[in-house]
C-alpha positions as CSV (number, residue, x, y, z in Angstrom):
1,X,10.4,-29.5,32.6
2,X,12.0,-32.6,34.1
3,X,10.1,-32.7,36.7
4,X,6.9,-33.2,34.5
5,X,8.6,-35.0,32.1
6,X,10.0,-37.9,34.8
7,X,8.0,-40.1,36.8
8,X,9.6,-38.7,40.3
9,X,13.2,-36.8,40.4
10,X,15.0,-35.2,43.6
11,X,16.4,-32.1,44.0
12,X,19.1,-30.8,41.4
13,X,18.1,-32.9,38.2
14,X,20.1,-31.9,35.1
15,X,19.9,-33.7,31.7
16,X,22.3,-32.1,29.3
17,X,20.8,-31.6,25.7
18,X,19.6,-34.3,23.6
19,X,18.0,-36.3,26.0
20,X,15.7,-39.4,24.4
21,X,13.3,-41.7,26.1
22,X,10.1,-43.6,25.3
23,X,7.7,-42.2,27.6
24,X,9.6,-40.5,30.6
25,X,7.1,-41.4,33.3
26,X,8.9,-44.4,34.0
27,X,11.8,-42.2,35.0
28,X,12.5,-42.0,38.6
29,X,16.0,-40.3,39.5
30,X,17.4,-39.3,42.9
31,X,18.9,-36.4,44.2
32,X,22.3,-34.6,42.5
33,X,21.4,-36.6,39.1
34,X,23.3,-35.7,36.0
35,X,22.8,-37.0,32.2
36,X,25.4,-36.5,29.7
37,X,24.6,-35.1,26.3
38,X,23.3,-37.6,23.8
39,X,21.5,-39.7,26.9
40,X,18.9,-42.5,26.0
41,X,16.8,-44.3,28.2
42,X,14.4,-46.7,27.1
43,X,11.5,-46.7,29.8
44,X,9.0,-49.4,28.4
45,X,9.4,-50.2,32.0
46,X,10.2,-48.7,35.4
47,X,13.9,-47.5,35.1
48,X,14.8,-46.9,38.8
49,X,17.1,-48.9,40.6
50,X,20.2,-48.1,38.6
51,X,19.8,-44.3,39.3
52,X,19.9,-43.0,42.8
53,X,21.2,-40.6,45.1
54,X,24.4,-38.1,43.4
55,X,23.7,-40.6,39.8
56,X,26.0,-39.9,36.8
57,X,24.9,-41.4,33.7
């Protein structure tokens, strides 16, 4: 679901329940990504170079 939900994701995306954004497409996450629970990310606009490869938000 993540992968359709986010613009582009790596390999081992995991978002742990509630997870809140705008529109998602402007997601773009590397590989080994993790979101703690109660995760928001506003993505008016692209949201990408903050979140790369083995991210931990």
């Amino acid at each position: 679901m993540l992968k359709r939900l986010f613009g582009k994701t790596g390999d081992n995306v995991f978002v742990e329940p509630p997870f809140f954004c705008d529109y998602g497409s402007n997601i773009e996450v590397g590989e080994n990504f993790f979101a703690n629970y109660n995760c928001t990310i506003l993505d008016v606009a692209k949201v990408k170079s903050l979140i790369r490869k083995h991210g931990i938000i």
